[in-house]
C-alpha positions as CSV (number, residue, x, y, z in Angstrom):
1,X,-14.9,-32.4,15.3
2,X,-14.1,-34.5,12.5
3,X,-17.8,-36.1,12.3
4,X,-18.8,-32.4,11.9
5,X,-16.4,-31.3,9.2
6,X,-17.2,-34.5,7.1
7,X,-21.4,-33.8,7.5
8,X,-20.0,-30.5,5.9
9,X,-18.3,-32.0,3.7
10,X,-21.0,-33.6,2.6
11,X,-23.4,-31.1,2.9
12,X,-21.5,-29.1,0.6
13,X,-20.9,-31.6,-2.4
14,X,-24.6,-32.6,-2.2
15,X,-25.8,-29.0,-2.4
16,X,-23.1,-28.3,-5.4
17,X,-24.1,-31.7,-7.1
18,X,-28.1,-30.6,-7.4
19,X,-27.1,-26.8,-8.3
20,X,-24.6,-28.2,-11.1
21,X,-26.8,-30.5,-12.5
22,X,-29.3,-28.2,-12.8
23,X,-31.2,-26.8,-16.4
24,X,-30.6,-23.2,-15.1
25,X,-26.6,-21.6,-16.1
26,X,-26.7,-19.6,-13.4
27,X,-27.6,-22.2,-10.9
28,X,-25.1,-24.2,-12.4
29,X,-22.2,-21.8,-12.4
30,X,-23.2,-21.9,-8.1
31,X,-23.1,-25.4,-8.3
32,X,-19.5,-25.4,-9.4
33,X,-18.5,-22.7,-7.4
34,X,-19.8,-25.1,-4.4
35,X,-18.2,-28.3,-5.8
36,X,-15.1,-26.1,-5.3
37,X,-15.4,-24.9,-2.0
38,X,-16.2,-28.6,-0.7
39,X,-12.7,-29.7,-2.5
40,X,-11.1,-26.8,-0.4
41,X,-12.9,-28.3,2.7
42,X,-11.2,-31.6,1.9
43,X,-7.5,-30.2,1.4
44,X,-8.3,-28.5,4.6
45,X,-9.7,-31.8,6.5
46,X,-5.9,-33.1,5.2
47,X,-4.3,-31.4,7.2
48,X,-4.5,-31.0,11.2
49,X,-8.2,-30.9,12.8
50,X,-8.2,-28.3,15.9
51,X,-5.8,-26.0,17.8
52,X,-2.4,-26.8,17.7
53,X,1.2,-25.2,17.7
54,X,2.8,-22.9,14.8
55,X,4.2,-24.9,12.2
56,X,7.9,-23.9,13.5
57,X,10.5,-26.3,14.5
58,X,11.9,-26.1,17.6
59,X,15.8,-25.2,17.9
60,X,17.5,-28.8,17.9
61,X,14.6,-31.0,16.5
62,X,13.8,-32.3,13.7
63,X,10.2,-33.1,13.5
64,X,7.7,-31.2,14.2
65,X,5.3,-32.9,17.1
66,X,2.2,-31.2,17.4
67,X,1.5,-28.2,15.0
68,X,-0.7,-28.4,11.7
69,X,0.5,-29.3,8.4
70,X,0.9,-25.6,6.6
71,X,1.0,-27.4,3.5
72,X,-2.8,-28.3,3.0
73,X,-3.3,-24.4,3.8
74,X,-1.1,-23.4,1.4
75,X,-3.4,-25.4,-1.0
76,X,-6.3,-24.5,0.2
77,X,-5.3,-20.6,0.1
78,X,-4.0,-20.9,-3.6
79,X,-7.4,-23.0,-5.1
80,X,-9.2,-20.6,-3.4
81,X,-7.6,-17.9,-5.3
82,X,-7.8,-20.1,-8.6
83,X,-11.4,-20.8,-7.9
84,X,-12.5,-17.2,-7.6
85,X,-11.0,-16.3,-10.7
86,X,-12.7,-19.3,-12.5
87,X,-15.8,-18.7,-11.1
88,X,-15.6,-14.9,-12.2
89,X,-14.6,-15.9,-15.7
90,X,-17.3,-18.2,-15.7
91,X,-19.7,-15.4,-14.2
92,X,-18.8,-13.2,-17.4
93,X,-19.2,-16.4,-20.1
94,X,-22.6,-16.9,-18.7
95,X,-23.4,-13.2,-18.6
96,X,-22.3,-12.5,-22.2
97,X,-23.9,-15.9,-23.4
98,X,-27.8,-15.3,-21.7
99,X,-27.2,-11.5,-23.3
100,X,-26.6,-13.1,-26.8
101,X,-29.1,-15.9,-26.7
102,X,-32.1,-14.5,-24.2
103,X,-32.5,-17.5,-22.7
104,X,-30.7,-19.0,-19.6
105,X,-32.0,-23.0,-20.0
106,X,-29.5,-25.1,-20.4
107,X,-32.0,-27.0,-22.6
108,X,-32.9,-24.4,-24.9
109,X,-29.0,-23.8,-25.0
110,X,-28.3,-27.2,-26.4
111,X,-31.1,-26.4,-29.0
112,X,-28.9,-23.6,-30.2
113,X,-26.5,-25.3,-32.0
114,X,-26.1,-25.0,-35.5
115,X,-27.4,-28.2,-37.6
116,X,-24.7,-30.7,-38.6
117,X,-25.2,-29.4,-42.5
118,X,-24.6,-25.8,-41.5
119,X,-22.0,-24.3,-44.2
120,X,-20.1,-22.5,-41.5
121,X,-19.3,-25.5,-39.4
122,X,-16.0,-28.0,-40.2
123,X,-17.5,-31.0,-42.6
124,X,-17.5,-34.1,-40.3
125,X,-14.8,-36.7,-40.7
126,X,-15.6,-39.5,-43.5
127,X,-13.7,-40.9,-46.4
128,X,-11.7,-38.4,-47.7
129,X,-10.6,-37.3,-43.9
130,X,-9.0,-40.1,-42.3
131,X,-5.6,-39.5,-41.7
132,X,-3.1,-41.5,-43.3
133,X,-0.9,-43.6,-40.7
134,X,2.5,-45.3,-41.5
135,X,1.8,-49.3,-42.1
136,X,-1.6,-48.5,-43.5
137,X,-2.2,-50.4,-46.9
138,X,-2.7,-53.3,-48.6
139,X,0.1,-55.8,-46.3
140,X,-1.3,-54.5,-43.1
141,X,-3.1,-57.0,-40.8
142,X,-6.9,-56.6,-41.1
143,X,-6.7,-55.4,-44.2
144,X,-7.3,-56.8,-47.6
């Protein structure tokens, strides 16, 4: 059983690996929505593997023997949660972002950013934008 979950496993992160390194946004959205699902397999594998007793313990113990962890399943049911709502988020970004542009290459996307001397953007950092630190002068080490 656990050679089966961790070809899954494995299966999965490949598959959300080639998606998310892919040129298409769409594809790669997928792709991360995969890589997610494989980390859920993983929190799942954590715990106990097949069927076993409630996660109850019995009047008078205080261990419990045979029954699954419920912790990795609490995990696994909140970043599954999480996940759907990133992925949705995401889903809407990517929508609003291929409506604005027309184009859905990741490529073409990167070729879309405004020059380094566009007026609009932040000048870069240089001379007159270093920040001052306390020590820095004329006695500190390095320095002249």
């Amino acid at each position: 059983m656990i050679w089966l979950l961790a070809v899954t496993v494995w299966v999965t992160v490949s598959a959300g690996a080639y998606l998310a390194l892919s040129r298409d946004v769409f594809r790669c959205l997928l792709g991360l929505a995969i890589l997610g699902a494989a980390a859920n397999l993983v929190l799942f594998a954590a715990g106990r593997i097949g069927p076993a007793g409630p996660a109850v313990v019995p009047l008078g113990e205080t261990v419990l023997q045979s029954s699954a962890n419920p912790l990795p399943q609490a995990l696994v049911l909140t970043a599954i949660v999480i996940g759907f709502a990133l992925v949705c988020f995401a889903l809407a970004l990517v929508l609003r972002l291929v409506q604005r542009t027309e184009v859905d290459d990741a490529l073409a996307l990167r070729l879309a950013e405004p020059v380094p001397t566009d007026p609009v953007k932040p000048p870069p950092s240089g001379q007159g934008h270093d920040p001052v630190w306390p020590g820095d002068g004329p006695g500190r080490v390095g320095q002249p």
